[in-house]
VOGU-3710 file (C-alpha; in Angstrom, 3 decimals, decimal comma):
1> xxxxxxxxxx> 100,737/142,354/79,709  102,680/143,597/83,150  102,513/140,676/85,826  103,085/141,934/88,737  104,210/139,334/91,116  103,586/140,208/95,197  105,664/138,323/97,680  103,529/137,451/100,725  105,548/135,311/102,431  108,828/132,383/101,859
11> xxxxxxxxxx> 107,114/130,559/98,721  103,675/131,863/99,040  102,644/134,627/95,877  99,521/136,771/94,900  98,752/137,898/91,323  96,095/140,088/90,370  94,175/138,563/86,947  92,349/140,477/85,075  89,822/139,220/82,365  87,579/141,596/80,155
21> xxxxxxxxxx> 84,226/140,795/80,491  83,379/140,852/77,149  85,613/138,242/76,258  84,024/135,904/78,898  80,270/136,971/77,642  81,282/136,213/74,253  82,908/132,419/75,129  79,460/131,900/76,733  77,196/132,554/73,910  79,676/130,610/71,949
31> xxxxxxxxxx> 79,346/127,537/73,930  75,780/127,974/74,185  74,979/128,575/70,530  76,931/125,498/70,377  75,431/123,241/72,891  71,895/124,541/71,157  72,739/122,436/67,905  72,943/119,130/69,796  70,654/119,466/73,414  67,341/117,286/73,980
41> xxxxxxxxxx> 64,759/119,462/76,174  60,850/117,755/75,751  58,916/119,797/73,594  61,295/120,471/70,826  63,289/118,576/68,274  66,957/118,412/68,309  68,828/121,462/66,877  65,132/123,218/67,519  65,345/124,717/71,019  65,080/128,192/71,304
51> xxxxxxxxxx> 67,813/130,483/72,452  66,344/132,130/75,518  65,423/128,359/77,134  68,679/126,981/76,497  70,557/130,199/78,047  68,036/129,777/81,205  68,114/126,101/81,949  72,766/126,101/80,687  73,690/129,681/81,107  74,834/129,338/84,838
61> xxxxxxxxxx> 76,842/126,295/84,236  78,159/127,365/81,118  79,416/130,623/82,788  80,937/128,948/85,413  83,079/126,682/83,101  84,233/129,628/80,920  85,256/131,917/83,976  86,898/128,411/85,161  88,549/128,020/82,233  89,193/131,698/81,631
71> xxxxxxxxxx> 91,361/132,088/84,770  92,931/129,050/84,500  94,368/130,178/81,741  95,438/133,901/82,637  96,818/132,069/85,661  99,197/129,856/83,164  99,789/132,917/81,017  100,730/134,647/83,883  102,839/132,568/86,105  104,925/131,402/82,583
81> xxxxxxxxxx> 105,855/134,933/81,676  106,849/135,729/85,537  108,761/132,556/84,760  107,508/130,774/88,420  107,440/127,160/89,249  103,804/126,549/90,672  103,351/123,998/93,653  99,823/122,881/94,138  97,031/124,494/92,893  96,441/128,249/93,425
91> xxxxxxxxxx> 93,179/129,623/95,488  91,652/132,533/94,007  89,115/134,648/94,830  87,176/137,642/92,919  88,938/140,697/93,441  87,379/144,746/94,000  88,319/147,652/92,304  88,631/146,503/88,839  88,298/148,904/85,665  84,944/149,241/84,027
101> xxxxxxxxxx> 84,070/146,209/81,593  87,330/144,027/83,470  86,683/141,730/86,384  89,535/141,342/88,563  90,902/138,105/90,323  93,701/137,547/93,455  95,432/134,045/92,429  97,180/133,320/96,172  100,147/129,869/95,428  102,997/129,028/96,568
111> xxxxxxxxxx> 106,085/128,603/94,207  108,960/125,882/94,308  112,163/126,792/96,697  115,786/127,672/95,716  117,275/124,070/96,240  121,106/125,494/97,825  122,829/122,168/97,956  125,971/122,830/99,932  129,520/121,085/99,371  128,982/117,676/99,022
121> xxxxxxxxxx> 132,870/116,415/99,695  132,369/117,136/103,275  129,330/114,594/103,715  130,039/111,983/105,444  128,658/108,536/104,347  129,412/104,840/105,988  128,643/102,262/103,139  128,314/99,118/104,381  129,079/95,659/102,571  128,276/91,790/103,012
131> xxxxxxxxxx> 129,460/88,872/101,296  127,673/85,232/100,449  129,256/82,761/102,698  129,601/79,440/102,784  127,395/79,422/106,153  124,669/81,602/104,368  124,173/78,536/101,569  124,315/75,830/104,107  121,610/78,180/105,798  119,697/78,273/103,059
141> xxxxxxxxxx> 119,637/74,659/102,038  118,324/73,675/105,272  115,168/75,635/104,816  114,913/74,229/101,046  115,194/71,190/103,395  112,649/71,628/105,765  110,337/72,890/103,687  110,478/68,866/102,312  110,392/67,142/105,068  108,361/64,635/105,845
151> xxxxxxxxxx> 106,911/62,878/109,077  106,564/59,520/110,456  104,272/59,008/113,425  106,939/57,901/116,252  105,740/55,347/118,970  103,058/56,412/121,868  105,360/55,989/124,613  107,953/58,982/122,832  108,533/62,172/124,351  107,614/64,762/122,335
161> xxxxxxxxxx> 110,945/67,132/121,646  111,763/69,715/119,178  111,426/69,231/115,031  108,274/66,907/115,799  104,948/67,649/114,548  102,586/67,273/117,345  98,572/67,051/116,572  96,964/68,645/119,721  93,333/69,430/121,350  93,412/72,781/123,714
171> xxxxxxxxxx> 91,220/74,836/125,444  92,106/78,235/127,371  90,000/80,150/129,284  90,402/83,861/130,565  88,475/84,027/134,067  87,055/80,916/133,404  85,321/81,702/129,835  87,075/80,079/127,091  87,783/83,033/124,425  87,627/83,415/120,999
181> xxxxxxxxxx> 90,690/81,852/119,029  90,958/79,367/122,301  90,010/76,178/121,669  90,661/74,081/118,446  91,091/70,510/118,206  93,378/68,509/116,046  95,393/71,666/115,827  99,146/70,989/114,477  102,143/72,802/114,792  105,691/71,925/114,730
191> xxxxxxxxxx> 108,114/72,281/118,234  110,587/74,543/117,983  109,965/76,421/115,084  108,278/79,209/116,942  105,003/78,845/115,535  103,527/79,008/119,124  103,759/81,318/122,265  107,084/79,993/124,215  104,705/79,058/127,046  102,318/76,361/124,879
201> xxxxxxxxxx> 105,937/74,899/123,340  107,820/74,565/126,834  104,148/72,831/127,919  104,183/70,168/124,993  107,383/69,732/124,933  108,128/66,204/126,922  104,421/65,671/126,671  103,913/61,708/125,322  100,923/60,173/123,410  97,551/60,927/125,109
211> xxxxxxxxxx> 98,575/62,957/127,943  97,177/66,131/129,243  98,346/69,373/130,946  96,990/72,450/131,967  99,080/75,385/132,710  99,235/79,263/132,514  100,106/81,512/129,303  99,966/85,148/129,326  99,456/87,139/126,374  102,094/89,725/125,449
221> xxxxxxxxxx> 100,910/93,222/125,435  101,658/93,555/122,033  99,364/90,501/121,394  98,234/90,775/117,678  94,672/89,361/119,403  93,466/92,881/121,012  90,665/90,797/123,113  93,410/88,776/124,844  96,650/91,132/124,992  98,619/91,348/128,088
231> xxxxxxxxxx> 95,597/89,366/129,931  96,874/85,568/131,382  94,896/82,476/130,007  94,065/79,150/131,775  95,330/76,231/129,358  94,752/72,719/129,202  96,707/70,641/125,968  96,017/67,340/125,043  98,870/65,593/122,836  97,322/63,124/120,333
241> xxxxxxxxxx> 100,171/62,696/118,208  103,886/62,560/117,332  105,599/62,960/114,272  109,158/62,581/113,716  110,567/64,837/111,054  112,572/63,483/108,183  114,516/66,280/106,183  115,542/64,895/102,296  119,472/64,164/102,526  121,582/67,112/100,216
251> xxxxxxxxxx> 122,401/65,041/97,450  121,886/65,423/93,569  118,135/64,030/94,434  117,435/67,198/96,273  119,131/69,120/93,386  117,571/67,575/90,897  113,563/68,066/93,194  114,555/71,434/92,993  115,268/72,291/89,441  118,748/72,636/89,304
261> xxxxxxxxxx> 119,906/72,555/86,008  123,129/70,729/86,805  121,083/68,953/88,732  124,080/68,098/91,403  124,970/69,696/94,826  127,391/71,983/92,962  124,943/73,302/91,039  122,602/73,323/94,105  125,343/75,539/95,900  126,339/77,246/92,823
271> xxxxxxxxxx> 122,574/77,992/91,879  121,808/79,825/95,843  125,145/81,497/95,903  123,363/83,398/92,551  120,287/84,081/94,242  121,447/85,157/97,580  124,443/87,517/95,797  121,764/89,158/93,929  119,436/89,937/97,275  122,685/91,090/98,849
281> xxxxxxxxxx> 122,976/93,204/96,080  119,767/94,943/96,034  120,083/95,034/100,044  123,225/97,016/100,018  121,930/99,243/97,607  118,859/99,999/99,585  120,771/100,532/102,728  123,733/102,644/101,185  121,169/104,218/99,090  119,313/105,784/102,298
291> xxxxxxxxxx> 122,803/106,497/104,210  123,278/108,992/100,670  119,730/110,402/100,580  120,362/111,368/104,544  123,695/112,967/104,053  122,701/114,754/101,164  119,450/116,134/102,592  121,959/116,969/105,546  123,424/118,931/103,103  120,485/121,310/101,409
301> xxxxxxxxxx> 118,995/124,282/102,749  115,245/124,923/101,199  111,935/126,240/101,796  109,197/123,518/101,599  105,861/124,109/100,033  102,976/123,696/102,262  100,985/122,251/99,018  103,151/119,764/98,348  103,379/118,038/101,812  99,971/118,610/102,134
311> xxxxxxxxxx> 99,542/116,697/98,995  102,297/113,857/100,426  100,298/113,527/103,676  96,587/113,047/101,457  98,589/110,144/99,928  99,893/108,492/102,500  96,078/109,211/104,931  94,943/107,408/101,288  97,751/104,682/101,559  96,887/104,212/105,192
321> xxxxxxxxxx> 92,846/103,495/104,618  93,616/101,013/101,899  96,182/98,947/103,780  93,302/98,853/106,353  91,205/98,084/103,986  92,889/95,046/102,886  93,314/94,069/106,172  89,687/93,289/106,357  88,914/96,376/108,444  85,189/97,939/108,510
331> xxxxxxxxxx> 84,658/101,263/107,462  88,199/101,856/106,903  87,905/104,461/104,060  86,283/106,519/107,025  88,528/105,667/109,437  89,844/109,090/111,421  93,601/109,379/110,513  95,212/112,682/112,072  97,530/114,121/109,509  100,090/114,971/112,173
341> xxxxxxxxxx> 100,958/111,423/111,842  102,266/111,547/108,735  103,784/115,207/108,643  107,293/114,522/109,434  107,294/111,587/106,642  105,670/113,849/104,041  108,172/116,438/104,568  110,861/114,741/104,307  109,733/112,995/101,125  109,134/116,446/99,634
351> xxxxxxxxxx> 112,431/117,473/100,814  114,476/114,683/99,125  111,903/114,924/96,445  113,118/118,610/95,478  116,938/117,936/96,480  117,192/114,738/94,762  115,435/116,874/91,551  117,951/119,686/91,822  121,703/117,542/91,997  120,056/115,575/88,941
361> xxxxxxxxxx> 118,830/118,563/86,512  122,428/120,656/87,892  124,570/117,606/87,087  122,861/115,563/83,968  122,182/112,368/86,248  119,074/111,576/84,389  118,364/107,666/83,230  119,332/107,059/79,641  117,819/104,074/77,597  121,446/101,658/78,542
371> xxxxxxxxxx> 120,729/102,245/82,161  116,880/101,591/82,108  117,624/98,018/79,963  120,289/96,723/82,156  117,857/97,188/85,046  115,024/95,815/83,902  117,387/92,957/82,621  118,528/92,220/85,785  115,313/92,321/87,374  114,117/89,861/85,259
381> xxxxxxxxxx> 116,840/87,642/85,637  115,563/85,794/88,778  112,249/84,901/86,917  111,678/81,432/85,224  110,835/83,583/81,586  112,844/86,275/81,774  111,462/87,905/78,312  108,057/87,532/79,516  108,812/89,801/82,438  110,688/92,296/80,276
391> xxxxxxxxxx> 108,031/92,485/78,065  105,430/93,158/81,020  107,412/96,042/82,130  108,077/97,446/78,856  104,080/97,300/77,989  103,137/99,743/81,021  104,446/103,357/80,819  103,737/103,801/84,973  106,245/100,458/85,759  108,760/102,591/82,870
401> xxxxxxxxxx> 108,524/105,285/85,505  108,925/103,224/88,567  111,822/102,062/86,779  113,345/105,377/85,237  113,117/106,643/88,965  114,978/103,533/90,677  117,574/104,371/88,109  117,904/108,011/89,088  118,307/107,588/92,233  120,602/104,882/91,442
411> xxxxxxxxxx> 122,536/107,594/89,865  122,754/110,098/92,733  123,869/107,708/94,748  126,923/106,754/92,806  127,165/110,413/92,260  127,015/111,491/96,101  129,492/108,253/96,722  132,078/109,447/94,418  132,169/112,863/96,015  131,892/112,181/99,862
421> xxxxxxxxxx> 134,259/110,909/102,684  133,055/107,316/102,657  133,906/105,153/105,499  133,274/101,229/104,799  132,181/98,314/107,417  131,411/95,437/106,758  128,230/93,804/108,125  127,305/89,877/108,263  125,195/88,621/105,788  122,510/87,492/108,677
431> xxxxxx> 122,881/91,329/110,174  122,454/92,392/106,762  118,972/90,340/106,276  118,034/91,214/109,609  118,372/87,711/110,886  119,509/86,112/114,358
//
């Protein structure tokens, strides 16, 4: 058979199918003769029901599932000897002007582009790095601290200053209605720790043992409280009590509280220098990883398939609703999402998508069976049971994938590194985890 393949325009195709009609009339009594051996209809015993009622009550479905199939497979035949690369499903309509006893079908699709990947040595990249320093750990222990401290309840006549727990009763009112969210009483929260709006904390703060206040607040615009945002609230705060904090001293007491098997401050120290090395890690990966994927998709001419971002926007509309969803918001698998918002993220997922796919089949950068252990290996290395989380991955074929595809990309980035002109900086660790 001749497949003659029409350029309409970029990726999109047309094919003409054609199917002889006997061949679809005879799959049809097939399937019906067939279905007549098992159906139930009232009236007749199983096997029993005559020809004629089984054609008129299944013949119009049955068609329709043979011509289905029927031109889903010409379609397959077609586009495999024309030797195309089909993205997203084809729309096909019946066709005039087919020969007697042949019915004709136009299969409209878009292919896959030419991925032209231009000379890579002339990307530049800036990788960045970050050590674990001594600051970082000290850092670190101080939260391990402070998440174990403890209070004592300091004397009424005691100002109330930062790193004390404070138990308060407030009420706020917006034009003299107290709102929702604005009154609680007995409501704790620690000074300094940013827990409250900088307003309520420079009010307690000083406050002693049974005093009130009132004072203004005004809500950010950004407010996560819609009902209140960038509107200003009447406040009155009543301190009923002081805590002083009491954080555990660093000593082999707190190492040992913690788990440490050396149970000392050296393993303490030793013990978060692992952990934090090992975030740093996969944080300069991720952020070197995403400096490649931009040079190299700086690098690539292609065509991209309207399909196949049209299929990347459906899934991140569908990502979207169900983040709403677990958000606790009504109705949000109905919730209006305009595509538009998503269209510049689909496409450039489908562009990387296709690049990414191209420098890995052209240069053999696929994950081999080494790569994929040492990954899950070290993945599992921060757990408590380490072989309980290797087995958990290796028991799932979709986390495999997840997995395969971190190490590709792993791959192309080491890949993309060793070709490029690579300029280095060096970031702090607290830049590097986004802290002050």
């Amino acid at each position: 058979m001749t497949v003659i393949v029409e350029t309409l325009e970029k990726l999109e195709r047309k094919i003409t199918l054609n199917l002889p009609v006997g061949t679809i009339q005879s799959e049809v009594e097939t399937r019906l003769r067939k279905l007549a051996r098992t159906v139930k209809m009232d009236g007749f015993r199983p096997g029993k029901v005559p020809m004629n009622v089984v054609t008129q009550r299944y013949g119009y479905s049955v068609h329709y599932e043979v011509m289905n199939d029927k031109v889903g497979e010409a379609f397959a035949a077609a586009t495999n000897q024309a030797k195309l690369r089909v993205a997203g499903q084809p729309k096909i309509t019946e066709a005039t002007g087919a020969e007697e006893g042949q019915m004709a079908f136009d299969a409209i699709f878009e292919v896959f582009p030419e991925v032209k990947i231009g000379d890579l040595t002339t990307a530049e990249v800036e990788k960045i790095k970050a050590e674990v320093s001594d600051a970082a750990i000290d850092k670190t222990i101080d939260i391990l601290r402070k998440q174990r401290r403890t209070f004592s309840q300091r004397p009424h006549d005691a100002a109330a200053e930062d790193t004390d727990r404070v138990t308060v009763d407030f009420e706020g009112k917006i034009d003299g209605e107290v709102f929702e969210g604005g009154k609680a009483e007995g409501f704790q929260f620690i000074l300094g720790d940013g827990q409250m709006l900088k307003e309520f904390e420079e009010a307690t703060r000083g406050m002693k043992f049974g005093e009130s206040k009132t004072f203004p607040l005004a809500f950010p615009a950004e407010y996560h409280g819609k009902d209140v945002a960038g509107k200003t609230a009447d406040f009155m705060v009543t301190l009923k009590k002081v805590e002083a904090a009491h954080l555990p001293e660093v000593d082999d007491a707190l190492a040992k509280a913690l788990g440490i098997a050396a149970a000392n401050v050296e393993g303490l120290r030793a013990d978060i220098r692992k952990n934090l090395e090992r975030e740093v890690k996969s944080r300069l990966q991720g952020r070197n990883k995403q400096a490649v994927m931009d040079a190299l998709v700086s690098k690539s001419e292609l065509d991209l398939p309207k399909a196949s971002v049209q299929s990347e926007v459906d899934r991140l509309i569908e990502g979207a609703r169900a983040d709403l969803k677990q958000r606790g918001i009504k109705d949000a698998d109905k919730a209006p999402i305009p595509a538009e918002m998503f269209t510049p993220q689909a496409e450039r997922r489908v562009r990387l998508g296709l690049v990414v796919a191209e420098l890995v089949r052209a240069n053999a950068l696929h994950a081999n069976h080494d790569q994929i252990k040492a990954h899950i290996d070290e993945l599992a290395a921060s757990y408590e049971k380490p072989a309980d989380v290797v087995r958990w991955y290796y028991g799932d074929n979709r986390r495999m994938a997840e997995v395969e595809a971190v190490v590709i990309e792993n791959n192309v980035t080491e890949f993309v590194l060793a070709k490029a002109k690579v300029s280095e900086k060096q970031v702090t660790f607290d830049e590097l985890m986004g802290q002050n």
